[in-house]
KOLVOSE-756009 format. One line per field, with one value per atom (N, C-alpha, C): residue number from 1; residue in one letter; atom name; x, y, z. Coordinates in Angstrom, 1 decimal, always signed. Example, Ala and Ser with C-alpha at 12.3 -4.5 7.8 and 13.67 -1.06 7.14 Angstrom:
BEGIN
seq = [1|1|1|2|2|2];
type = [A|A|A|S|S|S];
atom = [N|CA|C|N|CA|C];
u = [+13.2|+12.3|+13.2|+12.8|+13.7|+12.9];
v = [-5.7|-4.5|-3.3|-2.2|-1.1|+0.0];
w = [+7.8|+7.8|+7.8|+7.1|+7.1|+7.9];
This chain:
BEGIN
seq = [1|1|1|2|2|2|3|3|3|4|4|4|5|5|5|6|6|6|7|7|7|8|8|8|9|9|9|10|10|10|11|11|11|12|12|12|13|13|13|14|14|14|15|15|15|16|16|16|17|17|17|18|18|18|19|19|19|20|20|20|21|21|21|22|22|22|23|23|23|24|24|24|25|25|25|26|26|26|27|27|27|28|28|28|29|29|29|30|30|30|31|31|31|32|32|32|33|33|33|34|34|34|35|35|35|36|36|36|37|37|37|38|38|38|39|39|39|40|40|40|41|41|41|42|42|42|43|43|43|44|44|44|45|45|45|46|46|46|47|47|47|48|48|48|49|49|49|50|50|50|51|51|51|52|52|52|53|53|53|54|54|54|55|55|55|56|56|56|57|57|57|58|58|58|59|59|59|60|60|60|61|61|61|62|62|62|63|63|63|64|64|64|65|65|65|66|66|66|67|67|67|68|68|68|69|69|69|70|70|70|71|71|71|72|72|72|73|73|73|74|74|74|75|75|75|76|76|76|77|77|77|78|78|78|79|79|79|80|80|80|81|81|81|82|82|82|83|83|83|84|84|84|85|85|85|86|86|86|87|87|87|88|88|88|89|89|89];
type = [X|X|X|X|X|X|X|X|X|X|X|X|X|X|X|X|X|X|X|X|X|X|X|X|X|X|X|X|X|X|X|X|X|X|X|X|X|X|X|X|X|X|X|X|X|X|X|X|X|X|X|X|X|X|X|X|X|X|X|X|X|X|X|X|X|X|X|X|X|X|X|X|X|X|X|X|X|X|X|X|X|X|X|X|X|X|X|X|X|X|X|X|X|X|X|X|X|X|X|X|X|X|X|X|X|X|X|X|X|X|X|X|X|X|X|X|X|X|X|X|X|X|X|X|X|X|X|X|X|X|X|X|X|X|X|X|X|X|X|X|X|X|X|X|X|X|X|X|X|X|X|X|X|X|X|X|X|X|X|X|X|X|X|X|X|X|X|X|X|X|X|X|X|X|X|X|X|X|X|X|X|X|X|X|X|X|X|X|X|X|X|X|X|X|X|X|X|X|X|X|X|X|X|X|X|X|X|X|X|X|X|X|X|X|X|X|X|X|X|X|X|X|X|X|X|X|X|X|X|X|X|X|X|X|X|X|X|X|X|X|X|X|X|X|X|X|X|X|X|X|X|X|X|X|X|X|X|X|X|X|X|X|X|X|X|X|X];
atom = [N|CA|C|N|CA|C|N|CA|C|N|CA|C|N|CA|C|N|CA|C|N|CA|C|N|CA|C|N|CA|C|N|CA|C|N|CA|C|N|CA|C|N|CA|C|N|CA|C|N|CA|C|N|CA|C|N|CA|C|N|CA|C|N|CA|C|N|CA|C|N|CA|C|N|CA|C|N|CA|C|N|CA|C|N|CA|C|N|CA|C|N|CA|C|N|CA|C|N|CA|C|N|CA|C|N|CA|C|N|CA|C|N|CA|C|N|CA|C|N|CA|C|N|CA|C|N|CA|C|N|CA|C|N|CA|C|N|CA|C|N|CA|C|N|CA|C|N|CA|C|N|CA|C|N|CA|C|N|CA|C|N|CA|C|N|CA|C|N|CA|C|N|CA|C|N|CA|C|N|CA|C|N|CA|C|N|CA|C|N|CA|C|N|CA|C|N|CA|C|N|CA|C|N|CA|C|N|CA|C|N|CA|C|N|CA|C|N|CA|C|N|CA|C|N|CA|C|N|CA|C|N|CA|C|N|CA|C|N|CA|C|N|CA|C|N|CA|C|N|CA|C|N|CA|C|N|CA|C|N|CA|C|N|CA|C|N|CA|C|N|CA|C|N|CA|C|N|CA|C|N|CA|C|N|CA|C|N|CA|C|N|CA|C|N|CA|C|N|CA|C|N|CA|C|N|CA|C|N|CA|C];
u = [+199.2|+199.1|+198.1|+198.3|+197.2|+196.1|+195.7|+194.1|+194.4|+194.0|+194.4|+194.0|+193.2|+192.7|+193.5|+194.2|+195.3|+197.0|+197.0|+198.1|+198.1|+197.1|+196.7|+197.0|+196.7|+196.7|+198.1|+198.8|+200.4|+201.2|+200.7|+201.4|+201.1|+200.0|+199.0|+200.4|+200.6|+201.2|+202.5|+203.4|+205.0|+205.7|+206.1|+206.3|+206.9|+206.0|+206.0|+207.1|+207.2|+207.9|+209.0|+209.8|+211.1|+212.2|+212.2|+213.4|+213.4|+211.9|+211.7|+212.2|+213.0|+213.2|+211.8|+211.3|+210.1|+209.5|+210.0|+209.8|+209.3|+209.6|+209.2|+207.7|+207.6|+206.7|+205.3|+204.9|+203.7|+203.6|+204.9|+205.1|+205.6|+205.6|+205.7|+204.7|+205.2|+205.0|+204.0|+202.7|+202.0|+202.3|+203.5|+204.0|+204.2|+205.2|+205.5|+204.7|+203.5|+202.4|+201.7|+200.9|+200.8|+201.8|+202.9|+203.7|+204.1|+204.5|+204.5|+203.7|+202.2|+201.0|+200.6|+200.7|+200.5|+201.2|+202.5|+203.7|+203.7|+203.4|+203.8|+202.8|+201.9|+200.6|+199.4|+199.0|+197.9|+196.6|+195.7|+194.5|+193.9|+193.6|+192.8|+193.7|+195.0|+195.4|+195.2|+195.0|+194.9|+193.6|+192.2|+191.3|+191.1|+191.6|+191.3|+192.4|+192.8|+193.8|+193.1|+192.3|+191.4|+190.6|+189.6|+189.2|+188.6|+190.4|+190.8|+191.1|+192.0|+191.9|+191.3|+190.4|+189.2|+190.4|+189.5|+189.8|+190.5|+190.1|+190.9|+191.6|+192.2|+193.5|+194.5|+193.9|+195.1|+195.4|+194.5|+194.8|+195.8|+195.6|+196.1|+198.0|+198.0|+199.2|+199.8|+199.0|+199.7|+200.4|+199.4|+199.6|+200.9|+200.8|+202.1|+203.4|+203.5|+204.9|+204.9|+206.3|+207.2|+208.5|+209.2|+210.7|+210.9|+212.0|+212.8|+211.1|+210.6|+209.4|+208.4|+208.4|+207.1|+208.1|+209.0|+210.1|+210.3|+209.4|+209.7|+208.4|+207.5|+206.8|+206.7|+206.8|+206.7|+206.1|+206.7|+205.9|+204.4|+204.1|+202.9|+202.3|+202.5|+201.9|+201.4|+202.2|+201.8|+200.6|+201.1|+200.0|+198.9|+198.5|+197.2|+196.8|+197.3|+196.4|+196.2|+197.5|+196.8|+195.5|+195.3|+194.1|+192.6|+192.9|+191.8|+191.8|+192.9|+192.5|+191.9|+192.3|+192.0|+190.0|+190.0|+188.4|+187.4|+188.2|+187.5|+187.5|+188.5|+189.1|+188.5];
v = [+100.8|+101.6|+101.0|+99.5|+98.6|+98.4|+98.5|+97.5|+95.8|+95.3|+93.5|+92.7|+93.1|+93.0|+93.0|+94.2|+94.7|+94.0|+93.9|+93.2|+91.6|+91.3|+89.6|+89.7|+90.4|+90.5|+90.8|+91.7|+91.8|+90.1|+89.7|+88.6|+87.1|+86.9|+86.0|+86.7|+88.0|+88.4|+88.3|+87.9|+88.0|+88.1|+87.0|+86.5|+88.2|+89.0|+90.0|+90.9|+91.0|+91.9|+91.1|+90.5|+89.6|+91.0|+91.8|+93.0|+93.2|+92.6|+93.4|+92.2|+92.6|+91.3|+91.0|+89.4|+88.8|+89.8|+90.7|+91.0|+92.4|+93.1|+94.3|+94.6|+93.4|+93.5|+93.8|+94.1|+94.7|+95.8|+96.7|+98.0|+98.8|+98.2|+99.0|+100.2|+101.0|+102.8|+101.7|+102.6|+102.8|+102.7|+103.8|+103.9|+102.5|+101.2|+100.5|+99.3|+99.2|+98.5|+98.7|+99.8|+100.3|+99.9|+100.1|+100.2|+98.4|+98.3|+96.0|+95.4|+96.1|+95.4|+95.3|+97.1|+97.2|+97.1|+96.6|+96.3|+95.1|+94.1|+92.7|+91.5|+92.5|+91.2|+91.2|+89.8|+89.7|+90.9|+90.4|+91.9|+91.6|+90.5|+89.9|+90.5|+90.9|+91.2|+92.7|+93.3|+95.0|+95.4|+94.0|+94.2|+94.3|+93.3|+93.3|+94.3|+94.8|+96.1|+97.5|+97.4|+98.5|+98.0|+97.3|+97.0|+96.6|+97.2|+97.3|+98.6|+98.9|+100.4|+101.7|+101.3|+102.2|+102.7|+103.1|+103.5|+104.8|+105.8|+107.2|+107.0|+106.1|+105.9|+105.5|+104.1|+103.9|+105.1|+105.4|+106.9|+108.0|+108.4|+108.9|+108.8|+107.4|+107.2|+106.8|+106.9|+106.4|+107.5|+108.7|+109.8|+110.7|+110.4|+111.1|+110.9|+109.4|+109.5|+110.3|+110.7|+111.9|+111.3|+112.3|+111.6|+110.5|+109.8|+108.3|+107.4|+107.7|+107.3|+106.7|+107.3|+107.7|+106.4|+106.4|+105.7|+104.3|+103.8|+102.6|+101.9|+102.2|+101.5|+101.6|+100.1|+100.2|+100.6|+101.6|+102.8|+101.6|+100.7|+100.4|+100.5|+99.9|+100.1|+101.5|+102.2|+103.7|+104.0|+103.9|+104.9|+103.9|+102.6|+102.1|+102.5|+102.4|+102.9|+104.5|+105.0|+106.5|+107.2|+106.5|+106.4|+106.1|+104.6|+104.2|+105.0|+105.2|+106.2|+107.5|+108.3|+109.6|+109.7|+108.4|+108.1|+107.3|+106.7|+106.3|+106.7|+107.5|+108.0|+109.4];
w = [+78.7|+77.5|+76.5|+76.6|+75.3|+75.8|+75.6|+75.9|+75.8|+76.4|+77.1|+75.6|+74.4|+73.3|+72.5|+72.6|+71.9|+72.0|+73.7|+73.9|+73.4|+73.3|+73.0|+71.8|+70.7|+69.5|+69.0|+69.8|+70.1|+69.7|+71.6|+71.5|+70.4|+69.9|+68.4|+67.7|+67.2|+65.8|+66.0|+67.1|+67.9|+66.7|+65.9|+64.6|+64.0|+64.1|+62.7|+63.4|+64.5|+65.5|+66.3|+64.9|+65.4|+66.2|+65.8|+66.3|+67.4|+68.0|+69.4|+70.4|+71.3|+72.5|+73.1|+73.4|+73.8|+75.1|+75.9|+77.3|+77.0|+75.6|+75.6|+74.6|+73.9|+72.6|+72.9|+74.1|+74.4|+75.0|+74.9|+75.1|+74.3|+72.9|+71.6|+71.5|+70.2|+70.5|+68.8|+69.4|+68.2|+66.8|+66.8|+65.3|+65.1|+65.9|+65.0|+65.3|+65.9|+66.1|+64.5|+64.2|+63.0|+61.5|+61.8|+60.5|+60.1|+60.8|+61.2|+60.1|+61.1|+61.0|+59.6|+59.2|+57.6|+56.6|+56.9|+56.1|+56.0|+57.2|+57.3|+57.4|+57.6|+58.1|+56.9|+57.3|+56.3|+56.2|+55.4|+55.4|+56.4|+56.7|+58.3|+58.9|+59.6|+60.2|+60.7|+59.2|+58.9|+59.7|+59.1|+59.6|+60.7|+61.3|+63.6|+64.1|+63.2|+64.1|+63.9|+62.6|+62.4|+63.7|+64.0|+64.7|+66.3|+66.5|+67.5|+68.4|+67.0|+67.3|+66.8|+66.2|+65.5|+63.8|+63.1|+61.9|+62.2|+62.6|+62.6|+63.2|+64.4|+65.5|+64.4|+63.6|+62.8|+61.8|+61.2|+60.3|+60.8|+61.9|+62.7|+62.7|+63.3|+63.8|+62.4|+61.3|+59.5|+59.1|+59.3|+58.8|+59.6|+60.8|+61.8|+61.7|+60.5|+60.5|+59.2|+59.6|+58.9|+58.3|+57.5|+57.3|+57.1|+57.8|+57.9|+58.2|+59.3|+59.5|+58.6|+57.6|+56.5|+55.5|+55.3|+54.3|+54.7|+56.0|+56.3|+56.2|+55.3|+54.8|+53.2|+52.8|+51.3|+50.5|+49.0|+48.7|+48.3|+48.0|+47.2|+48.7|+50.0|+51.1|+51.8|+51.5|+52.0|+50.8|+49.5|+48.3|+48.6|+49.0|+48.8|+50.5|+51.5|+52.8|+53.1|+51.8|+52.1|+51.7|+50.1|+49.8|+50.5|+51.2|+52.5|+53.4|+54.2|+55.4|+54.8|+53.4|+52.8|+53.1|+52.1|+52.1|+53.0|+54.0|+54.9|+56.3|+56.9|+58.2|+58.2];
């Protein structure tokens, strides 16, 4: 599903993704690869995941959540990446 980049970068960030049991954390769904990363990890971290997975992928998968979904990232977190992805995606 990841790219070997992506899964390395997975397992580097394990830490952020305590909920997930060790055996599954590189078969995480986009959304919470995405939501983790921009909720929990440093800007370096924001950066090599843009980076990884291109700017509109992340936009993409920011913008798709809905609902409960959309509510599990912190409002100051959502209003400053919606703005970046608005203007840069």
């Amino acid at each position: 599903m990841y790219s070997p980049e992506i899964k390395a970068f997975i397992r580097q960030k394990s830490s952020l993704f305590w909920s997930v049991p060790e055996d599954k954390k590189e078969d995480i769904t986009p959304a919470l690869l995405v939501e983790t990363i921009l909720n929990y990890g440093s800007m370096d971290d924001v950066r090599k995941l843009i980076r990884l997975m291109g700017m509109k992928e992340v936009a993409r998968v920011f913008f798709s959540a809905k609902g409960r979904q959309e509510l599990n990232y912190y409002p100051q977190i959502y209003h400053y990446f919606s703005l970046l992805f608005k203007k840069y995606a």
